[in-house]
C-alpha positions, 0 to 999 in steps of 0.5 A, a space after each residue: 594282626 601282629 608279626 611275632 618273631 622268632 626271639 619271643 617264641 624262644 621265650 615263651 616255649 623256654 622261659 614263662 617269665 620272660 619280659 615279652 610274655 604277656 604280650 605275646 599272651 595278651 595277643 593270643 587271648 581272646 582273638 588270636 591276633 598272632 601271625 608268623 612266617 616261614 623263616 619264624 616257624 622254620 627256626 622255631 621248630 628247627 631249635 626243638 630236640 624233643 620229638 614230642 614237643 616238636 610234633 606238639 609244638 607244630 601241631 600248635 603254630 600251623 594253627 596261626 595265620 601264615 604270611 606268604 613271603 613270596 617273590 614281592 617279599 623277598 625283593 621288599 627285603 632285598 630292597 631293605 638289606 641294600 638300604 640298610 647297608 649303604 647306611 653303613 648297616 648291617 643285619 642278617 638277611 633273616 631280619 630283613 625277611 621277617 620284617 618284609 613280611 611284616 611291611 609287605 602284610 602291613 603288620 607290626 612286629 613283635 619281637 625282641 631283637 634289636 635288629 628290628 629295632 634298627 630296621 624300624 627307625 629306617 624304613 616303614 616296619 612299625 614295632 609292637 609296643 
């Protein structure tokens, strides 16, 4: 199972040709090998306007395996936030969410935010190459 974030989202539904498309379409292919989590299905569904695409979009996503981020999560991502800061880091506390989700699940991340790319090299997220 791969943690999809919120970045490739927004290009698949806004952009068919963006760069991390095939991916995110190769996942889905054949077995569905996609998960998301609260945050990422709270920011997708809060950026569509369109009432239509909104009902079809959310129609589509609840079908996707859910990672709970529940108390163990959010202290794995207070944990994470802290760390990063006393390395002089900063990112937002959404990233460190969505990443402790992904640690917590024992899940790679696919996505397109360098945040996560900094996580990654300081703590145990693995990326989805």
């Amino acid at each position: 199972m791969v943690l999809v974030d919120t970045s490739v989202w927004v290009d698949f539904f806004r952009n068919p040709a963006a760069d991390y498309n095939y991916r995110l379409e190769g996942l889905i292919r054949g077995q569905n090998r996609v998960a998301i989590c609260g945050i990422v299905l709270q920011e997708i569904l809060q950026g569509i306007r369109d009432r239509e695409s909104y009902q079809v979009t959310r129609q589509r996503l609840l079908f996707l395996p859910f990672f709970e981020a529940g108390r163990e999560v959010h202290l794995l991502a207070a944990s994470l936030y802290r760390d990063l800061r006393k390395k002089g880091i900063t990112v937002p506390s959404t990233d460190a969410l969505i990443a402790a989700a992904a640690i917590h699940h024992g899940s790679p991340i696919l996505s397109g935010d360098q945040h996560f790319v900094v996580i990654a090299a300081n703590s145990q997220l693995q990326l989805f190459a």
